[in-house]
DOMIDREN-670237 format. One record per residue (C-alpha): residue in one letter; residue number from 1; x, y, z. Coordinates in pm, whole numbers. Layout:
N
+----+-----+--------+--------+--------+
: aa :   i :     c1 :     c2 :     c3 :
+----+-----+--------+--------+--------+
:  A : NUM :      X :      Y :      Z :
...
+----+-----+--------+--------+--------+
//
This chain:
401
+----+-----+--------+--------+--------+
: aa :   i :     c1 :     c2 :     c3 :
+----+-----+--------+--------+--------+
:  X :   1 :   4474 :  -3340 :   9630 :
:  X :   2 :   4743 :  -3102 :   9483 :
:  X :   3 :   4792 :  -3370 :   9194 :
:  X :   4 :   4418 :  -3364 :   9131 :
:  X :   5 :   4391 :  -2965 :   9092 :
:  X :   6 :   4695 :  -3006 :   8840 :
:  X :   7 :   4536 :  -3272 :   8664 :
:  X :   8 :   4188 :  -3032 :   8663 :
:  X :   9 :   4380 :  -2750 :   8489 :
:  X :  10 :   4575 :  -2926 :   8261 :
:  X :  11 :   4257 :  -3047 :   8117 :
:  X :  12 :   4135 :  -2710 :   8099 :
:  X :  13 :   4434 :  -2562 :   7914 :
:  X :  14 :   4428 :  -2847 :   7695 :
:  X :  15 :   4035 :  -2812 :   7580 :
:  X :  16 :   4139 :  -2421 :   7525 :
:  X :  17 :   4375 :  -2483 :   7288 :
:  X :  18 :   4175 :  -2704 :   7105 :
:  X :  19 :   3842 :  -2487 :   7076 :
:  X :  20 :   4104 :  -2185 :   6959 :
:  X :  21 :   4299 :  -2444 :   6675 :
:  X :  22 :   3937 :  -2531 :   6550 :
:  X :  23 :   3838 :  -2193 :   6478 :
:  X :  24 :   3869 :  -2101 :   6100 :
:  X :  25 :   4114 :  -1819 :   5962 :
:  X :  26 :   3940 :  -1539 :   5752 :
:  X :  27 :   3963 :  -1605 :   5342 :
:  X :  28 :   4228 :  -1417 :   5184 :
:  X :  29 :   3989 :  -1167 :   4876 :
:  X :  30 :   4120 :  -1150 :   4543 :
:  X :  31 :   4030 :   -809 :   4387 :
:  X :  32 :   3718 :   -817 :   4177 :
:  X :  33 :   3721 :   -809 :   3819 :
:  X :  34 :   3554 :   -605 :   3603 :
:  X :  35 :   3288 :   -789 :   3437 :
:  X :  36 :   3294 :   -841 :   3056 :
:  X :  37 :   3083 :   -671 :   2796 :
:  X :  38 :   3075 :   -687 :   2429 :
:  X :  39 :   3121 :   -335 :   2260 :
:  X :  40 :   3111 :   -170 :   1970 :
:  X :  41 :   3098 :    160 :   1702 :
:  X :  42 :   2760 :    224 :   1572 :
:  X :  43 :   2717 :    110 :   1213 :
:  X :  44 :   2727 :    390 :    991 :
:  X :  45 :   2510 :    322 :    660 :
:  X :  46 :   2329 :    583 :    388 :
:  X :  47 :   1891 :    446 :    405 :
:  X :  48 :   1563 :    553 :    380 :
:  X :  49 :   1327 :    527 :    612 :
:  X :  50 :    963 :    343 :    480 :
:  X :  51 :    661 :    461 :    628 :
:  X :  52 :    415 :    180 :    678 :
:  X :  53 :    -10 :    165 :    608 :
:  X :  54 :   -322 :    -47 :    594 :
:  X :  55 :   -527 :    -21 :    328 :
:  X :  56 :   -803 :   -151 :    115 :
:  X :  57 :   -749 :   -272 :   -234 :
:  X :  58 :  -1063 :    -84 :   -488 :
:  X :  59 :  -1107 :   -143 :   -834 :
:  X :  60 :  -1035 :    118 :  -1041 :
:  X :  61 :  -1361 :     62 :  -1249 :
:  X :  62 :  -1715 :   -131 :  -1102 :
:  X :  63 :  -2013 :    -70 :  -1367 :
:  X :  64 :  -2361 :   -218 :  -1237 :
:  X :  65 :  -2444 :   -338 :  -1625 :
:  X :  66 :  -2819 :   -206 :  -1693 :
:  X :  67 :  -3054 :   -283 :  -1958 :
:  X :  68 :  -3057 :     52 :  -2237 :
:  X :  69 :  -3394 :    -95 :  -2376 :
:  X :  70 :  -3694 :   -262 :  -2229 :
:  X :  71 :  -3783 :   -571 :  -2293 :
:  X :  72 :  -3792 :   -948 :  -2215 :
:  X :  73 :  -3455 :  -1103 :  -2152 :
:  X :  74 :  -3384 :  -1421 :  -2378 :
:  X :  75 :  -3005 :  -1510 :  -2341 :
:  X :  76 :  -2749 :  -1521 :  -2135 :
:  X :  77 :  -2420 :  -1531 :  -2273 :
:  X :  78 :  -2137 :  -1590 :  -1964 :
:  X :  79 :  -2051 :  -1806 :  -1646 :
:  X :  80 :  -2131 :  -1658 :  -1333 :
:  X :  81 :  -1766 :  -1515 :  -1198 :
:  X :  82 :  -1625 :  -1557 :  -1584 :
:  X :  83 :  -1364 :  -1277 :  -1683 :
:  X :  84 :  -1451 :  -1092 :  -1989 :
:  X :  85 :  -1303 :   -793 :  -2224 :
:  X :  86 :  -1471 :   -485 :  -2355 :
:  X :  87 :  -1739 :   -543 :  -2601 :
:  X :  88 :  -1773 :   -921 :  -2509 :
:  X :  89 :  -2187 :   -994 :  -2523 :
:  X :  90 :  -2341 :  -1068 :  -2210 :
:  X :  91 :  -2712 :  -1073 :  -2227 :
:  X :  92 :  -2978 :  -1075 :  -2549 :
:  X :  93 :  -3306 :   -906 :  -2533 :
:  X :  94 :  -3584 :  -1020 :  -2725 :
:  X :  95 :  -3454 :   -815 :  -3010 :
:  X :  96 :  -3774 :   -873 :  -3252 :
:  X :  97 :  -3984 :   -569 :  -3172 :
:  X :  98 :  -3696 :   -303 :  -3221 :
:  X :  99 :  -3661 :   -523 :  -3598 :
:  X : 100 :  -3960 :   -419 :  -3688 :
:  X : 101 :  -3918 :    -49 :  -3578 :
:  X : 102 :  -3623 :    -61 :  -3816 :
:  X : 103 :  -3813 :   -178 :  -4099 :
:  X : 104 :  -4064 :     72 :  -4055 :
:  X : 105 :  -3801 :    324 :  -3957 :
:  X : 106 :  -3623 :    236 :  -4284 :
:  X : 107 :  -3949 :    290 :  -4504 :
:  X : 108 :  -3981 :    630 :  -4407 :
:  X : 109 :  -3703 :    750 :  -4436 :
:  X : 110 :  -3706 :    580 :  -4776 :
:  X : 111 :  -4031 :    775 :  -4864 :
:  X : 112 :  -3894 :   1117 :  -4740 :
:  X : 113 :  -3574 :   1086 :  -4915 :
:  X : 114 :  -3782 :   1068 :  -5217 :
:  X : 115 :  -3993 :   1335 :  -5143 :
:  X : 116 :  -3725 :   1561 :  -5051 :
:  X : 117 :  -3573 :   1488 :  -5438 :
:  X : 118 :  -3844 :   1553 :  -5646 :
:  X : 119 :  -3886 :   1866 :  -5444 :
:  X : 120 :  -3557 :   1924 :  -5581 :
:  X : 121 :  -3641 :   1850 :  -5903 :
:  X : 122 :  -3940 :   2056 :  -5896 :
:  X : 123 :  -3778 :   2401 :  -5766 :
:  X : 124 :  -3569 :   2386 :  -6082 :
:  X : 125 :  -3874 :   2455 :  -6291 :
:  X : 126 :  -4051 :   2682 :  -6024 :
:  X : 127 :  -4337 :   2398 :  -6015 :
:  X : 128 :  -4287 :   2395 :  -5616 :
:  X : 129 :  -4222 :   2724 :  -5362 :
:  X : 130 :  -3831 :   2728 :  -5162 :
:  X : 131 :  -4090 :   2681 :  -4868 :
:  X : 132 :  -4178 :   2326 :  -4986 :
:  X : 133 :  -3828 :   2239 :  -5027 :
:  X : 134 :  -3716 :   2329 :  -4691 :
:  X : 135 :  -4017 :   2096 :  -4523 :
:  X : 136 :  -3924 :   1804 :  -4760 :
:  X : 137 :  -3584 :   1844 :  -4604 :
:  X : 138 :  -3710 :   1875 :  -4247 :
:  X : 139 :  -3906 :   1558 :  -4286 :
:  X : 140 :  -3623 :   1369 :  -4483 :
:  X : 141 :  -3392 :   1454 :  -4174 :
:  X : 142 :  -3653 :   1369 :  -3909 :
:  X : 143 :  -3727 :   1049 :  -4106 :
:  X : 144 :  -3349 :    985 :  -4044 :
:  X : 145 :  -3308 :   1053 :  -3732 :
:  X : 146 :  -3601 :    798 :  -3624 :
:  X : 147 :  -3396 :    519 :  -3835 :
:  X : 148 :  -3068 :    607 :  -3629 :
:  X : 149 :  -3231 :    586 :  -3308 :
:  X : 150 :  -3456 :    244 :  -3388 :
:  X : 151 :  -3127 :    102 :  -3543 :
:  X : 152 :  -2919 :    206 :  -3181 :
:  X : 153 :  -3202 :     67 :  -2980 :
:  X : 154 :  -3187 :   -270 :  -3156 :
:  X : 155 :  -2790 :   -283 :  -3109 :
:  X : 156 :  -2887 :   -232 :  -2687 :
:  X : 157 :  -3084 :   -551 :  -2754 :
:  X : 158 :  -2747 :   -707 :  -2671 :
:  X : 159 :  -2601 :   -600 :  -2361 :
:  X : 160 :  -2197 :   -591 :  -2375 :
:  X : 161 :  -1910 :   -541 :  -2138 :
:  X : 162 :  -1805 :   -140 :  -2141 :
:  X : 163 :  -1455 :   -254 :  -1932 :
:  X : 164 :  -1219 :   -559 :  -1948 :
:  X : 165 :  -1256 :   -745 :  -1574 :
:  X : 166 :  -1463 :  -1025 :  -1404 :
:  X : 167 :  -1826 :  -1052 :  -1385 :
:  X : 168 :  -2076 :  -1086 :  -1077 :
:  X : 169 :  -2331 :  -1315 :  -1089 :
:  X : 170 :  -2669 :  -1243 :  -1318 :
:  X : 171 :  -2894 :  -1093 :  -1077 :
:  X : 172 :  -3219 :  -1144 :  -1322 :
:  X : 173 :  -3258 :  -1487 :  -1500 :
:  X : 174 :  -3383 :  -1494 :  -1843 :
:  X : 175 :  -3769 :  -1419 :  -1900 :
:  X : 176 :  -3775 :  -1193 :  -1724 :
:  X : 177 :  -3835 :   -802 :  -1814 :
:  X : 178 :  -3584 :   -585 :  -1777 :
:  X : 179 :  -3659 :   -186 :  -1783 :
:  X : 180 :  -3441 :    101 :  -1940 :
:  X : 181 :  -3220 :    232 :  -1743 :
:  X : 182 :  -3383 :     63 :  -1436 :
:  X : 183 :  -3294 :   -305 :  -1405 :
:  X : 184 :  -2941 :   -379 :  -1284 :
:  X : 185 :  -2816 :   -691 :  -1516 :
:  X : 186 :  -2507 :   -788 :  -1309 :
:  X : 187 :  -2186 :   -574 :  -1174 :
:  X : 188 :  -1843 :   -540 :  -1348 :
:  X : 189 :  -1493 :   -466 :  -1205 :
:  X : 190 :  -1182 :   -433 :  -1330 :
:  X : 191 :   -856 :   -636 :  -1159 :
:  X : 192 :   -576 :   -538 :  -1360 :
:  X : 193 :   -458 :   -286 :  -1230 :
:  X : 194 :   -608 :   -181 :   -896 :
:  X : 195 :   -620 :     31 :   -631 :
:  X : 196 :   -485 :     46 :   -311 :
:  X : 197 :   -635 :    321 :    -74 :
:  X : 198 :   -497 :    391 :    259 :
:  X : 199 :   -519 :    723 :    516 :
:  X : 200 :   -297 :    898 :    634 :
:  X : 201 :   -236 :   1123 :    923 :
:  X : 202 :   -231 :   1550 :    926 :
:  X : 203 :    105 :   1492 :   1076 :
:  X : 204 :    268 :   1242 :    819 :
:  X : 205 :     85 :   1477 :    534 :
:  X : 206 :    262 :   1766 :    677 :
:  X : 207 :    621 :   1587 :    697 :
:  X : 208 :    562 :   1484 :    293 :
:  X : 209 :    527 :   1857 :    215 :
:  X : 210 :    828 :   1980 :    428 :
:  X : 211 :   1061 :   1700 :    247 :
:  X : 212 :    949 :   1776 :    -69 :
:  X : 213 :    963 :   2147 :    -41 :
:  X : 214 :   1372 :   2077 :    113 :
:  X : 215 :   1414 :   1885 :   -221 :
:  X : 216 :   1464 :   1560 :     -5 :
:  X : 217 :   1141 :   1394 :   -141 :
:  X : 218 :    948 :   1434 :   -406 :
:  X : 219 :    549 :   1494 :   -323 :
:  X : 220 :    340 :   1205 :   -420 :
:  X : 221 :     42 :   1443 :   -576 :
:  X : 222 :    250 :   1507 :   -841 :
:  X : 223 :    517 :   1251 :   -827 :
:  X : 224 :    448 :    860 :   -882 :
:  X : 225 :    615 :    740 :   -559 :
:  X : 226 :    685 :    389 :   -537 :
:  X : 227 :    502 :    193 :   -284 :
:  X : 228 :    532 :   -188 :   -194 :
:  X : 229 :    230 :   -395 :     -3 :
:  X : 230 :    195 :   -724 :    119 :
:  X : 231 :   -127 :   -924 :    169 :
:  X : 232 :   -206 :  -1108 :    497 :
:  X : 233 :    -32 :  -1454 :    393 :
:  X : 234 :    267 :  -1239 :    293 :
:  X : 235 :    571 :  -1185 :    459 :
:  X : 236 :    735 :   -963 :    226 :
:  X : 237 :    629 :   -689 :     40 :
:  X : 238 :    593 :   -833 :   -332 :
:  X : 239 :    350 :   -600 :   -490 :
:  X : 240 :    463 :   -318 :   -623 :
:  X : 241 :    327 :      1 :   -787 :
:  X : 242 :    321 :    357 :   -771 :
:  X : 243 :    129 :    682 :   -632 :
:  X : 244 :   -143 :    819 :   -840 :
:  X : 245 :   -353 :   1044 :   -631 :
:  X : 246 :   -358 :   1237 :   -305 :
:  X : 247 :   -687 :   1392 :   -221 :
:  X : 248 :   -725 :   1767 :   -202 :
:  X : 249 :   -851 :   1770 :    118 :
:  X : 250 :   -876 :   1702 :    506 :
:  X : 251 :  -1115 :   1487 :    595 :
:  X : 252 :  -1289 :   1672 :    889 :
:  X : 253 :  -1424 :   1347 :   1038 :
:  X : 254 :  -1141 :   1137 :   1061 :
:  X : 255 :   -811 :   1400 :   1013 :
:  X : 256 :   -670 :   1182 :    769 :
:  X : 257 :   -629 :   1231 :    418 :
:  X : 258 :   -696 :    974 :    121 :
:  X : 259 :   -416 :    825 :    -98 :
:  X : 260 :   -432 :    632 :   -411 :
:  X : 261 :   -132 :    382 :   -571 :
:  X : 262 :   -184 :    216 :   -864 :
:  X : 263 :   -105 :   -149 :   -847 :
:  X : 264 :    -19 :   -425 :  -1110 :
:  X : 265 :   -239 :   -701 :  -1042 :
:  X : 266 :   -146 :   -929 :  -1367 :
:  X : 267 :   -219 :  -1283 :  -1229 :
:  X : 268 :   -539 :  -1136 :  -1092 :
:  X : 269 :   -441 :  -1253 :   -705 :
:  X : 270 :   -585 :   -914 :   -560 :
:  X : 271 :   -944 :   -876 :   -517 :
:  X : 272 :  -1130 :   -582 :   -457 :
:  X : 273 :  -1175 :   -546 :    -86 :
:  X : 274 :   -876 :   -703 :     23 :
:  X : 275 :   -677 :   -565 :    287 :
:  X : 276 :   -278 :   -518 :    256 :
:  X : 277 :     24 :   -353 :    401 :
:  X : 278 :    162 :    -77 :    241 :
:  X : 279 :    542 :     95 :    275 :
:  X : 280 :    592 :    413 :    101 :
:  X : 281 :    881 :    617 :     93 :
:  X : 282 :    907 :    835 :    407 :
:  X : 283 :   1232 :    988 :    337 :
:  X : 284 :   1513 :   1090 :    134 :
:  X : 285 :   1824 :    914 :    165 :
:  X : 286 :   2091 :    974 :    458 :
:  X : 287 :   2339 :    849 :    625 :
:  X : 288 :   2198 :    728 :    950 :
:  X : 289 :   2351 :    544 :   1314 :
:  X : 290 :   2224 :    210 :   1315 :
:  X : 291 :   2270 :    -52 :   1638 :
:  X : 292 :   2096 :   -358 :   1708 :
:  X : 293 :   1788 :   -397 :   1861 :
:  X : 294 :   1921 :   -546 :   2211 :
:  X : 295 :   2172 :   -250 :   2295 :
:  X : 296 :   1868 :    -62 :   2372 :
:  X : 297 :   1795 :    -83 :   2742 :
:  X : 298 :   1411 :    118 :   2870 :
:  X : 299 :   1431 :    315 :   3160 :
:  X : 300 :   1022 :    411 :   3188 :
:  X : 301 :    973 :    600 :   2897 :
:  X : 302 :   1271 :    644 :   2791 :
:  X : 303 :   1548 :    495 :   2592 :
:  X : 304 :   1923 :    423 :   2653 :
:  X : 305 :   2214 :    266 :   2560 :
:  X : 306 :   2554 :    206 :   2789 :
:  X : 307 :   2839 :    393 :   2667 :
:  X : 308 :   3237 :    311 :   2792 :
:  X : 309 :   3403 :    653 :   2903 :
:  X : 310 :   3779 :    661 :   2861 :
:  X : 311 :   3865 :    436 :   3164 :
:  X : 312 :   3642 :    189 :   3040 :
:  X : 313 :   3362 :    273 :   3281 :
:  X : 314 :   2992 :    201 :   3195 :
:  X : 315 :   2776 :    568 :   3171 :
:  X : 316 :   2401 :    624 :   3055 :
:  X : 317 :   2350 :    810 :   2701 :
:  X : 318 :   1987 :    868 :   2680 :
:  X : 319 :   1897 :    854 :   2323 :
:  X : 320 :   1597 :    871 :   2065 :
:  X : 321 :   1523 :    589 :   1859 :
:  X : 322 :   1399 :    613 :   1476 :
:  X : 323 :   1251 :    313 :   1309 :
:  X : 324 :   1356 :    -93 :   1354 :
:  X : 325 :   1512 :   -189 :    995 :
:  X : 326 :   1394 :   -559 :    902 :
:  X : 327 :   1741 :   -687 :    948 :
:  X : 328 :   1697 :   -557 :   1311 :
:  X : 329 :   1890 :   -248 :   1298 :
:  X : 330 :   1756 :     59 :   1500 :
:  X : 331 :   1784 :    395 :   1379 :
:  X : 332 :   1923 :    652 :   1607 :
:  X : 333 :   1778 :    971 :   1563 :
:  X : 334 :   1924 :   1198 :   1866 :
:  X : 335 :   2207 :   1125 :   2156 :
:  X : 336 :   2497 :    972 :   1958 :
:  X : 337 :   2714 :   1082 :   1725 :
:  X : 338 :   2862 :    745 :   1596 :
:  X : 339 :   3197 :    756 :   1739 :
:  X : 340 :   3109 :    637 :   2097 :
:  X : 341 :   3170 :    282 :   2215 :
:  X : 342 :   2831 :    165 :   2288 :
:  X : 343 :   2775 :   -155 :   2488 :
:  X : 344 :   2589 :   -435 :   2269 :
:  X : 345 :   2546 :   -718 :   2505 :
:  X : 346 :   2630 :   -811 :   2877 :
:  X : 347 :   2428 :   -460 :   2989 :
:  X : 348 :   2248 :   -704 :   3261 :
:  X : 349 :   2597 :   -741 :   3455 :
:  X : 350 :   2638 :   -364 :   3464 :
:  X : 351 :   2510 :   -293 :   3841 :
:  X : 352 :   2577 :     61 :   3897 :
:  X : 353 :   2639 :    418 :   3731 :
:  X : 354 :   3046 :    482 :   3663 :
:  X : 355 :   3058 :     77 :   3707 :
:  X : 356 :   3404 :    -15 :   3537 :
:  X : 357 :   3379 :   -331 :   3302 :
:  X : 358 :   3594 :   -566 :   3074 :
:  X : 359 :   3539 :   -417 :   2737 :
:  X : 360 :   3552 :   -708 :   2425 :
:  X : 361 :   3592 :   -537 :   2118 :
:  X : 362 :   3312 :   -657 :   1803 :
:  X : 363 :   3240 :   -566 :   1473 :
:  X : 364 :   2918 :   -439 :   1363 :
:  X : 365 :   2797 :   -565 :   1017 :
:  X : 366 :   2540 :   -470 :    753 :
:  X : 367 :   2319 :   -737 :    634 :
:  X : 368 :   2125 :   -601 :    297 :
:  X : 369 :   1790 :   -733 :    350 :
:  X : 370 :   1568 :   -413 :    199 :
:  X : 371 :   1547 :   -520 :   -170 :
:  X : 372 :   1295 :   -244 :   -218 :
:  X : 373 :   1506 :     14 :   -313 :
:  X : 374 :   1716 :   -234 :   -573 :
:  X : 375 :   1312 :   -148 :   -761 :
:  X : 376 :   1246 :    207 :   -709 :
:  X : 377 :   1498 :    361 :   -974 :
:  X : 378 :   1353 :     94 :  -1215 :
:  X : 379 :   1006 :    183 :  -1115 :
:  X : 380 :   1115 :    588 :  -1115 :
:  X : 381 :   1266 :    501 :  -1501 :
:  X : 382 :    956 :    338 :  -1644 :
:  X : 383 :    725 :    618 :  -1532 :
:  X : 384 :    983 :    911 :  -1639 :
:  X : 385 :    773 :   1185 :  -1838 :
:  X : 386 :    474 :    970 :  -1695 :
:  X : 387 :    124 :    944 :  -1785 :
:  X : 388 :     10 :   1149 :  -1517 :
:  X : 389 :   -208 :   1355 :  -1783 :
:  X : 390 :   -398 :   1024 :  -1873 :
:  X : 391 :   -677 :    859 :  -1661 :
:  X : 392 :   -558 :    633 :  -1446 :
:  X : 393 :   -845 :    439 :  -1519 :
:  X : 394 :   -775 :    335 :  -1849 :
:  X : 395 :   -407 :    285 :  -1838 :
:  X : 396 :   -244 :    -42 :  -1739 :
:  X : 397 :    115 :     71 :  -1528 :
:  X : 398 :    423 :    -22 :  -1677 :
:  X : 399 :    535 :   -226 :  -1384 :
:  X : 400 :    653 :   -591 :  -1383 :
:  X : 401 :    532 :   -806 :  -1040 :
+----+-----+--------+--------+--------+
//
């Protein structure tokens, strides 16, 4: 029995130490490390900023063509859609009746012109009064101002071009009657150059007048600004031109005001009505902070980047953010002063405010990808002592697409 009971708690003793080997020791922890993030200087670089529109392209001359004369239309001298120059012919009305006002225009003023001398003639010897001179003379000049006038009216008999551009369609065929001043023959507009019209805001009007009153930028109502557009199949901005007229005033309706550039348009690839995408100069040059796009983190409505305090800790600098350069720069405006070291990727791994991290040291680089301003001084150089005096509408701008 005894032998039993020692056999009982040997067993026992035996499955205790077993159950208390099996159980596992607690892991040894290795300190954390910091995790690593790529940082930085903010790029330093001298720019100006572009201000961006939408706009229409206008000609700068559309004349309906209208008939000067009446009378029955007998030619037509163009294609439908044809470009023309000033002066070209475009339609011939029946010019027979206005012939035969001349010739009877021309006989009359014949006959007074020979009245009119031999009451010249006559004075000398006192055989007519000075009154009788004087209404020969009135009649000789009527009788010439008849011819003038039959002789213009037979020259409207062919209808010309007043502008260079492209042609409409006819809108009367021939025989037809056409009126005076009444019937509208077809529709001229001019293509090179053209105009680009675009709004813009109280607010951006305002900002012009403070930079050009600080000497920083010149005002585009008296300055010709330079201004690059693309069209909707463009990526980059490849026509260029310059300012040529700010309106005088506020548009009640809309708040905006109406600006004009003057655009070269030499392989006639603009039409009127086309929309585009306009950048004008929206500041003067400065030396501005510049990171790239991803080192901005969004916290609501606002904007931050992570900065590395002295022990290498991660902190939030709240900051404001000017415009995105194309080669994907961002313009700091407020909250850094360029000598911080600003985290530029691996922000997702900080966790926590004062978190300490692994800092890896990169360079920040300028990539040139703004070949606008490379133009500008050329553009600024051509138009030196300017034309500003001279219509617009007549004058083709010395710029080179």
């Amino acid at each position: 029995m005894q032998i039993i009971k020692y056999c009982h708690l040997l067993l026992v003793s035996l499955l205790f130490l077993n159950i208390t080997g099996c159980q596992k020791q607690p892991p040894v922890q290795s300190p954390q490390v910091p995790p690593e993030v790529d940082v930085a200087l903010p790029l330093k670089q001298k720019i100006v900023e572009w201000d961006e529109y939408t706009g229409r392209f206008e000609a700068i001359e559309s004349v309906d063509i209208r008939a000067r004369v009446t009378g029955y239309l007998v030619e037509k001298k163009f294609k439908d859609g044809q470009t023309v120059k000033k002066g070209d012919v475009l339609f011939v009305i029946d010019p027979r009746p206005f012939e035969f006002q001349v010739q009877r225009a021309e006989a009359q003023f014949q006959l007074a012109r020979k009245e009119y001398n031999r009451a010249i003639n006559l004075r000398k010897t006192n055989a007519v009064s000075s009154e009788e001179v004087d209404r020969r003379l009135n009649e000789f000049k009527v009788a010439e101002a008849e011819l003038n006038s039959v002789k213009l009216d037979l020259a409207f008999t062919q209808v010309k071009s007043p502008i260079d551009g492209k042609l409409s369609e006819d809108f009367i065929n021939v025989g037809n009657l056409v009126r005076e001043n009444d019937t509208v023959l077809t529709r001229v507009v001019s293509f090179d150059p053209i105009h680009f019209e675009f709004e813009a805001s109280q607010a951006q009007l305002l900002k012009y007048i403070r930079l050009d009153r600080a000497g920083k930028r010149p005002g585009s109502d008296t300055n010709p600004n330079p201004i690059f557009i693309r069209l909707q199949d463009e990526l980059t901005y490849e026509h260029q031109g310059y300012m040529d007229f700010v309106d005088n005033i506020i548009d009640r309706g809309t708040g905006t005001i109406l600006g004009k550039a003057v655009v070269s348009n030499q392989d006639s690839v603009i039409y009127p009505g086309l929309f585009g995408r306009a950048r004008l100069l929206g500041s003067g040059e400065y030396e501005a902070i510049l990171l790239p796009e991803k080192a901005i983190n969004t916290e609501q409505t606002r904007k931050f980047v992570y900065t590395l305090t002295t022990e290498n800790q991660a902190q939030r600098t709240y900051i404001e953010l000017g415009p995105l350069l194309d080669n994907g720069m961002m313009v700091i405006k407020k909250g850094l002063m360029g000598d911080e070291r600003v985290v530029i990727s691996g922000s997702q791994r900080i966790r926590m405010p004062q978190q300490p991290v692994t800092p890896k040291i990169i360079e920040l680089k300028w990539v040139e990808v703004d070949t606008m301003m490379t133009k500008v001084s050329e553009i600024l150089s051509k138009k030196q002592g300017g034309d500003k005096s001279t219509d617009s509408s007549t004058q083709t701008p010395d710029i080179q697409p």
